[in-house]
N, C-alpha and C positions, 0 to 999 in steps of 0.2 A: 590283345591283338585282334580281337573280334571287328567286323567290321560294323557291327550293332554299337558298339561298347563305346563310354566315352572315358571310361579309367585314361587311358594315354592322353589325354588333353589335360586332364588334373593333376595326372601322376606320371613324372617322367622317368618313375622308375620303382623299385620295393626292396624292402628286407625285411629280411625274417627276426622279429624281436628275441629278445632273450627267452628260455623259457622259465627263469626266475623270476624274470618282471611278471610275464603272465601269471605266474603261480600266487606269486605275491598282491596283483590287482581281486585275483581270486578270493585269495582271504578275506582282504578290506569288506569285502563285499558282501560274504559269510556272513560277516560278523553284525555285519548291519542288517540283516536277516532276509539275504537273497539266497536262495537257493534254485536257480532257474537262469542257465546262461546261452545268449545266442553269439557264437564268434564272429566279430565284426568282418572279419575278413573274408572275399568273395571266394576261398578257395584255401582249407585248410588240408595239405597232401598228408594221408594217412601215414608215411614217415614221419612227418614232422608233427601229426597229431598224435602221434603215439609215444612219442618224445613226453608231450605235456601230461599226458595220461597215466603216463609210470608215475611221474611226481605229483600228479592228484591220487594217485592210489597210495604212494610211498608215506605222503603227508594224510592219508585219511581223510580227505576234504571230502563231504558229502553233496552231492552237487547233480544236476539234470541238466543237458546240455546239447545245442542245436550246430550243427557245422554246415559251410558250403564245402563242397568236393568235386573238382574236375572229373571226365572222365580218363583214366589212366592211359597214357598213350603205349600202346601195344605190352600193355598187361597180359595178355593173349601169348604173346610169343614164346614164355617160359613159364614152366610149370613153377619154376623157387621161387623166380619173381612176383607170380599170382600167388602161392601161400604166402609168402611176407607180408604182402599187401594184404592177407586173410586174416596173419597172425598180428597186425600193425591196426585195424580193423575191431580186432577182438581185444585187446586193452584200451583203445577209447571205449569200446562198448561197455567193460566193466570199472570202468572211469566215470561212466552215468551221459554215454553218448546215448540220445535217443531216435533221432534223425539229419538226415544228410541231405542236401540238396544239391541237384545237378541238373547241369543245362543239358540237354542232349540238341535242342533244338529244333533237329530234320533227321528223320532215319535215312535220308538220301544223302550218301557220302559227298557226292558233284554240289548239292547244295552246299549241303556244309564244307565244304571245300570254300569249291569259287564265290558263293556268294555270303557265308557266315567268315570266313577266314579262320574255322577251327580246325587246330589240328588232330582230335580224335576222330574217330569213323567209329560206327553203328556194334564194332566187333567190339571196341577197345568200350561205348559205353556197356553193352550187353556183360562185357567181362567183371568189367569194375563191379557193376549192379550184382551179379553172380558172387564174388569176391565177400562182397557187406552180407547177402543174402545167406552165405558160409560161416562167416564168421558168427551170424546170428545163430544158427545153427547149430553151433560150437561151445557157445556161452549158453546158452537157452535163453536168451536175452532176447524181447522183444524189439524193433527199430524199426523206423519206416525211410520212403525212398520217396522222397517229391521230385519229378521229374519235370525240367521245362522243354515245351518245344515254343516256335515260332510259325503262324500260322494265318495268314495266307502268308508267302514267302517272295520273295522276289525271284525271277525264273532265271534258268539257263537255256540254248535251245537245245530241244528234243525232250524236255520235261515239260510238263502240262503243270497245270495248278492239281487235278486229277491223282495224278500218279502220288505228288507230295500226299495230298488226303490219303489216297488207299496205302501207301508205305508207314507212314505214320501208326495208325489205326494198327496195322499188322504187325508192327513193331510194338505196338503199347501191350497188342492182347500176349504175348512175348514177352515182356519183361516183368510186365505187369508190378508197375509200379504203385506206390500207396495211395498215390494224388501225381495227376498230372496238371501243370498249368502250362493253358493256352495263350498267348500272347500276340498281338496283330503285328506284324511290321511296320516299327514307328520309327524313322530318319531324325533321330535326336541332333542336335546344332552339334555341329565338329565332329560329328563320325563320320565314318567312307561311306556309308549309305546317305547320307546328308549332302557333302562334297563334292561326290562322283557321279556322274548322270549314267554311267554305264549301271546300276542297278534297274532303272525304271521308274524311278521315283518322280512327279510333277509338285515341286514346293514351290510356293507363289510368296512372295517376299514379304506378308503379313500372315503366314504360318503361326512363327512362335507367339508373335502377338498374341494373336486371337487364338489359344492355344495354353497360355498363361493366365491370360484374363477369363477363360472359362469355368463358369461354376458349374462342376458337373454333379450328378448324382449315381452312387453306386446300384447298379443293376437297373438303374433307365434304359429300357430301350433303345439301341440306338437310331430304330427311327424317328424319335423323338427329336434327338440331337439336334441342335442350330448346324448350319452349311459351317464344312471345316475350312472354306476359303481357296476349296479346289483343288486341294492335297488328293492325289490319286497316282497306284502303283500301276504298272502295267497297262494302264486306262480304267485301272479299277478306282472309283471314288472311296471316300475313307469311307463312308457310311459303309458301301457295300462289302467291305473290306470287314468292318468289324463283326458285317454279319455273316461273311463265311468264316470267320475265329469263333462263332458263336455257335456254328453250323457241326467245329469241330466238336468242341464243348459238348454237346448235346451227345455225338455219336459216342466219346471217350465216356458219358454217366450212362449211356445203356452199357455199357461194358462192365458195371457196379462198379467204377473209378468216381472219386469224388474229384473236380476237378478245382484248380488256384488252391488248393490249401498248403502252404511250404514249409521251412521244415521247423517254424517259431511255432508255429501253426499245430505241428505235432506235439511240442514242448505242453501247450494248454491243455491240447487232449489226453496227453497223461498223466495232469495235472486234475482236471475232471471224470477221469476213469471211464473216459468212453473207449469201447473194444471192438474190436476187427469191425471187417467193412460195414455194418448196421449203425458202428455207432459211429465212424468216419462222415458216414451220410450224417446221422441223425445230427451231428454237430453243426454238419454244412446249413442244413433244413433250418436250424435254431436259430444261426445267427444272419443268415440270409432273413428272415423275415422277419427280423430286429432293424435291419440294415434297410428292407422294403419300404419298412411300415412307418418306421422314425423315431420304435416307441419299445426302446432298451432293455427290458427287464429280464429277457435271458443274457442278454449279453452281462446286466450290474450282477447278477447272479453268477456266472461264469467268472466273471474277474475278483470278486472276492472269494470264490473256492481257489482260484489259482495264486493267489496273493498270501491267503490262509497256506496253501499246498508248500509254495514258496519259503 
């Protein structure tokens, strides 16, 4: 339902599979010597993933595994409700959960309201985060917490571009999540940010185009970039748009957060035995200037210890 999202134009709807099918694609998979899984799904709810978790522990399936997780909507209200979710938390964790990913988005509830169309607020992610961050606790089980915001945002009045930054930022040293990723406000084709002109958005009718057909390159400057055809939010141009998400970036790695690492991203790092925040950086460090320079060899190095790990 996000107003970002384009799930509801592909998908006019979902269900929740079996969890013997799951179990049973698991094995296949075992056996052909994976041991390293990310759940395709955008949003695995800790009931439901602890459902699958009992039957990967019941069956002794050996396994390392990546989930997306909503944040809980008023998790916060009940104390039973929050340990369930503690206790729901802590058998995927000793199921071989090792990271979680969740959007949070905006620590500004009016944002994420009016302008993201989610329904959790800032308590109910704080809670959820708190909740994993327990059950870790519980198990002694290490896990990490990729956290995404959106950033620069499209406004409402009496919020600044300003206030999002300093809310955010206060919110992250707060949660203090494992890895935050920043993300610019992009009006994907068929979502309400796309659609609707009450966002702020200026799309020029050779957007997707030129948009498609660009060859871009990872960690180019974006003052490099070719003109994006006049795409601008608020009267902000995309260029300058991408350099306030770049602005956030910077402020979130003085805070020692690595940032854009998600939660597949964690699956490799345990795979290569890098540990707490030195070696979170140290991985960002290796493979950004693999990614810079064009010239792979930490990365073919990384991926045959994690293939091996596998």
């Amino acid at each position: 339902k996000c107003n970002f999202c384009t799930h509801s134009h592909f998908y006019p709807g979902y269900f929740q599979r079996q969890v013997g099918e799951i179990i049973e694609e698991i094995e296949v998979m075992v056996k052909q010597g994976i041991g390293l899984f990310k759940f395709a799904g955008s949003e695995t709810p800790p009931q439901f993933g602890a459902k699958i978790a009992k039957e990967i522990l019941n069956k002794k399936i050996k396994i390392k595994y990546a989930v997306g997780c909503r944040a809980i909507h008023n998790i916060g209200e009940s104390e039973e409700f929050f340990e369930s979710i503690v206790k729901d938390f802590e058998l995927m964790l000793r199921a071989g959960l090792i990271a979680i990913f969740m959007g949070g988005e905006c620590a500004n509830d009016q944002i994420n309201k009016n302008i993201m169309n989610k329904e959790a607020n800032k308590n109910d992610i704080t809670n959820t985060i708190k909740a994993f961050r327990q059950a870790q606790k519980n198990t002694r089980i290490t896990a990490y917490i990729s956290l995404a915001f959106i950033y620069p945002t499209p406004l409402i009045e009496g919020i600044t571009l300003k206030n999002v930054f300093d809310e955010d930022i206060k919110f992250i040293k707060e949660v203090l999540p494992d890895s935050a990723i920043i993300s610019p406000s992009t009006p994907f084709k068929n979502t309400n940010w796309y659609k609707e002109k009450k966002f702020g958005f200026n799309i020029p009718k050779d957007f997707i185009d030129i948009f498609m057909k660009y060859e871009y390159v990872l960690y180019k400057p974006p003052s490099l970039w070719p003109s994006a055809g006049g795409i601008s939010l608020n009267g902000m141009e995309f260029k300058e748009a991408l350099l306030e998400c770049e602005k956030m970036r910077r402020a979130v790695e003085k805070l020692g957060i690595p940032t854009d690492l998600s939660d597949e991203y964690f699956l490799m790092i345990e795979a290569l035995g890098y540990k707490d925040k030195e070696g979170l950086m140290q991985f960002k460090k290796e493979t950004s200037i693999d990614l810079t320079s064009g010239y792979y060899k930490n990365i073919e190095k990384m991926t045959n210890k994690v293939n091996k790990y596998s």
